[in-house]
N, C-alpha and C positions, 0 to 999 in steps of 0.2 A: 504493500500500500504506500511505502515511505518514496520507493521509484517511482511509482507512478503519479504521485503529487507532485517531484520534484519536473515529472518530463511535462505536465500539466502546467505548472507556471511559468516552465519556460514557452512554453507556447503561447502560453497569453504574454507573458514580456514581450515575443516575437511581434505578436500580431498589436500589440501599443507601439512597439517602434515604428513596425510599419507603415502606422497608423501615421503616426507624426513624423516621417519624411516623406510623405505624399501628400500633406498638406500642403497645399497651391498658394501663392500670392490673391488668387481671389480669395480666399478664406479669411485674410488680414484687414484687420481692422487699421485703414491709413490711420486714424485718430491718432493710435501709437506710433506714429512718425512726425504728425503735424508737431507734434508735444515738441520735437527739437528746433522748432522754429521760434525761439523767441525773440522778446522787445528786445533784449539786451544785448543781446548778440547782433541786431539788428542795427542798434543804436551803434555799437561799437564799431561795426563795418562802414556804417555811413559817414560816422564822424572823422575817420582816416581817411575816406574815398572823397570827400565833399569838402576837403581841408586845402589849405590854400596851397601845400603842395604842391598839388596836382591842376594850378592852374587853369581852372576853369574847361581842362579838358578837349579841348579846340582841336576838330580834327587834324590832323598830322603835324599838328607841333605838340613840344617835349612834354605838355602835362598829359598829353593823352597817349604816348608812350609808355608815360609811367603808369595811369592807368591799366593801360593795357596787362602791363608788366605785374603789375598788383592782383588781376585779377587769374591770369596763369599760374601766380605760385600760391595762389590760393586754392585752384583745383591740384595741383600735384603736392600739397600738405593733403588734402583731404586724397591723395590717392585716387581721382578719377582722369580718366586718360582723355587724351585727345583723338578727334577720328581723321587725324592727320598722319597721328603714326608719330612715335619717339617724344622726342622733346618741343612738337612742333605745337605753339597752340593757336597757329595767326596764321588765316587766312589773308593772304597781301593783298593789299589792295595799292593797284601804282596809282600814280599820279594824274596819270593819260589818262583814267577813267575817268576823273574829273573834269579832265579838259585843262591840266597843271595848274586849274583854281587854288588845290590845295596840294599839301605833303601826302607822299605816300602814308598810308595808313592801313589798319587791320583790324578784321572782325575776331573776334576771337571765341574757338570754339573749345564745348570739353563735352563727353559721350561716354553714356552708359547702355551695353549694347544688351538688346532684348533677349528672351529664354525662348521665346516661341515663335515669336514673327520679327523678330532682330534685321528684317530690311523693311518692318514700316517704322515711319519716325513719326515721333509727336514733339515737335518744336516749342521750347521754351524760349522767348527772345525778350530781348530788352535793348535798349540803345544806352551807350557809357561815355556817347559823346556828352560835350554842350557850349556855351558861348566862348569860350577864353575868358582874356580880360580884356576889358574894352578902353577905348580911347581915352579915358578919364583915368583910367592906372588902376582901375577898379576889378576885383577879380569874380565871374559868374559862378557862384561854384555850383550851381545845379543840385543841389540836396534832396528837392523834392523831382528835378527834372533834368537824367533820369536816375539820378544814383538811387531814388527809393526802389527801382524797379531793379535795377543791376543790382544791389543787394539781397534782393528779396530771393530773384533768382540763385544766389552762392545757398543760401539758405534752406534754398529747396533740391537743391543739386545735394547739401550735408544729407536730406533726408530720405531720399532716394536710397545713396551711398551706405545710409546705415542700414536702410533695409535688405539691401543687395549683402550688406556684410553678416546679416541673420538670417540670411539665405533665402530671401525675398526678391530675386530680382524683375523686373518687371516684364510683361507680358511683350511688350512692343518696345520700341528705343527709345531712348531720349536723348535729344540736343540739346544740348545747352548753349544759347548763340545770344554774343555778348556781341553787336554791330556799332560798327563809327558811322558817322555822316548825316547822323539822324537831321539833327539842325541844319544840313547842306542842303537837305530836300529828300531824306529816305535814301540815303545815294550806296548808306551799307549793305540797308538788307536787297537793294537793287543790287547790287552785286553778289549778294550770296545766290538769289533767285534766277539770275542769270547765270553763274558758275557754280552751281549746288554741287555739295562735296557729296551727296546722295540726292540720288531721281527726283525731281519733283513728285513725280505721279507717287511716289514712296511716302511721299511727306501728309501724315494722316491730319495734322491740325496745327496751326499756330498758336499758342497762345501765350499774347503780348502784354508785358507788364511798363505803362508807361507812365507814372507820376500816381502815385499810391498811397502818400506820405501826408496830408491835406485834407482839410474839410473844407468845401468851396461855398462861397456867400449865400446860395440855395437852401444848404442841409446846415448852417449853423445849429439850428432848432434840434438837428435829426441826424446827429455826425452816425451813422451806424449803415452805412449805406455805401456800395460801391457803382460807379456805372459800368456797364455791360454792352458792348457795341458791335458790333457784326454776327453777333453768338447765333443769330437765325437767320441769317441773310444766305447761307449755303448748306446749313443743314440743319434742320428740325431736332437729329440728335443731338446736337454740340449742345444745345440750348436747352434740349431735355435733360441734358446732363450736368451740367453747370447749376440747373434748379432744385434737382436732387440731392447734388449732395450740399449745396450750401441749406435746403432744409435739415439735411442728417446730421451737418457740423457747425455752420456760421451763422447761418440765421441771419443774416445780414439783409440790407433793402434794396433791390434790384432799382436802379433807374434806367431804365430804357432811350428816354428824350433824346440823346445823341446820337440812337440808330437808327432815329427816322430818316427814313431816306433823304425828305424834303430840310432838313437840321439846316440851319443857313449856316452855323460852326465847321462844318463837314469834316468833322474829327473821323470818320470814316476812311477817308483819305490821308489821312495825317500823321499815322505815325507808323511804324513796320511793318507789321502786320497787312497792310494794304499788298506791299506787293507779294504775299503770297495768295493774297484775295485775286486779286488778279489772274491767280493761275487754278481757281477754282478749288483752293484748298482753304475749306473752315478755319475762321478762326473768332476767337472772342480778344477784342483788346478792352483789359480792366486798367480803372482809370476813375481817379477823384476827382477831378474838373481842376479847372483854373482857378487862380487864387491872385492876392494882391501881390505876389511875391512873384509870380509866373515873369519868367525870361527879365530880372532882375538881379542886382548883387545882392539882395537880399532875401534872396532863396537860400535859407542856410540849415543846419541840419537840427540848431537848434527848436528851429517851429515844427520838429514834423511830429506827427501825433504816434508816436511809437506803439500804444497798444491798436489802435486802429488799423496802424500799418502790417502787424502780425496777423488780426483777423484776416484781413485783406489776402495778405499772403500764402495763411492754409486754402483760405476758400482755392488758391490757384493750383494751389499744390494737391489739392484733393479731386479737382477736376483733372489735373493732369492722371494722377494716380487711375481713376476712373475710366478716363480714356484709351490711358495705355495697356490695360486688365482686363478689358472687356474681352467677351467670345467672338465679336466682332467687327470690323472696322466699319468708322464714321460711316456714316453714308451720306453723299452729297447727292440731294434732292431737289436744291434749289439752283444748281448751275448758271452762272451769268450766261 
């Protein structure tokens, strides 16, 4: 009787192991990853990035080098690679593409490749350009535009990364695309979408994080609230899904008003995300509105609303999570 309990338990040990390494990434509760996303870490990223150092960031001169440079050795501390290969994390961008308007300059990328469909991508983007300093010796530092959004994404790239290290890696890829030229006219991520370092037709969703940091003079009353813009303009899902899980996690208050088509602001058009819109790939760009501080020296990292910004940021990171897990890819319904 003593053998045959002893061969009985190991069979149920056998069969609980089993149990728990065929647990799937769908089975994971994101919750447990949003949690590494905080104010603080947030705060602290911003206030290095948005510091006068880094000179206002101006495409292809020295503070948006060092930008750049800030943000590469910030993916190779956290251990996630480039889909460039080695030590590469800068997509070049020459100068001729501008028309020698400006300095060479670079997007810069970092990738976490998928378990199951590892050639569809789901783009995280943000723009780490912004003004320099201007004529008066005065330096832009862009805090809430876009270092809240270039931050936000390092913080969602940590959460990813931890889950890939608990053995969670996710269903589809991720990008993480960190573009210059945003302030030029869109001219970075116009160049990644014209040179994509992976297919377009691959590329399952953008989604753009561009000034997140901000309660704009509308929701002083109601700061709990993020706007949502393109989220159904190409696909019914993207937008079913974004509403999902911000009921399951954030709770946050959608404002639509900037996706009207008829918007005279036509912030549709306005920030990265457009030109992947262009090529008929969903995207949602999240986004607090304008403020008194908008494209001034006085966008500093002091006024950003740091818990607000955190909300803001699982909400993105949970749609991402969402998107990239799912059984099946986006489906674009509404094709320009």
């Amino acid at each position: 009787m003593k053998r045959i309990s002893l061969l009985a338990l190991s069979a149920v040990l056998l069969v609980c192991c089993k149990a728990q390494e065929t647990k799937t990434v769908k089975q994971v509760d994101s919750k447990k990853y949003a949690k590494t996303i905080t104010s603080q870490e947030l705060k602290d990223y911003l206030y290095e990035f948005s510091s006068d150092e880094f000179e206002g960031r101006e495409t292809g001169e020295p503070g948006q080098k060092k930008a750049a440079k800030f943000l590469k050795e910030h993916y190779q501390e956290m251990n996630i690679k480039s889909p460039l290969g080695g030590d590469d994390y800068f997509q070049e961008i020459p100068s001729s593409f501008y028309n020698d308007r400006f300095g060479d300059s670079e997007n810069v990328l970092a990738f976490i490749e998928g378990s199951e469909f590892p050639d569809q991508i789901v783009v995280l983007s943000a723009h780490y350009d912004h003004l320099g300093i201007g004529d008066n010796g005065k330096i832009y530092n862009g805090a809430d535009d876009d270092g809240s959004g270039t931050v936000a994404i390092l913080e969602m790239a940590q959460a990813f990364k931890q889950a890939v290290d608990d053995g969670y890696r996710p269903r589809r890829s991720i990008l993480f695309l960190h573009v210059t030229g945003e302030e030029k006219g869109l001219l970075g991520s116009k160049y990644y979408t014209e040179n994509p370092v992976f297919p377009l037709e691959n590329t399952v969703t953008d989604l753009n994080t561009d000034m997140i940091g901000r309660v704009d003079e509308k929701h002083k009353g109601s700061p709990n609230y993020i706007y949502l813009i393109g989220s159904d303009r190409l696909s019914t899902e993207l937008d079913s899904a974004v509403n999902m899980v911000n009921d399951q996690y954030t709770n946050l208050d959608f404002d639509y008003t900037f996706n009207a088509k008829d918007d005279p602001n036509n912030f549709y058009q306005r920030s990265d995300h457009y030109n992947f819109a262009k090529h008929d790939i969903p995207v949602i760009f999240f986004f607090s509105g304008v403020h008194e501080d908008y494209h001034k020296p006085t966008d500093t990292a002091e006024k950003i609303k740091y818990d607000l910004m955190t909300k803001r940021a699982k909400l993105i990171f949970h749609t991402a999570w969402e998107v990239a897990n799912r059984d099946k890819r986006l489906e674009v319904d509404k094709a320009n």
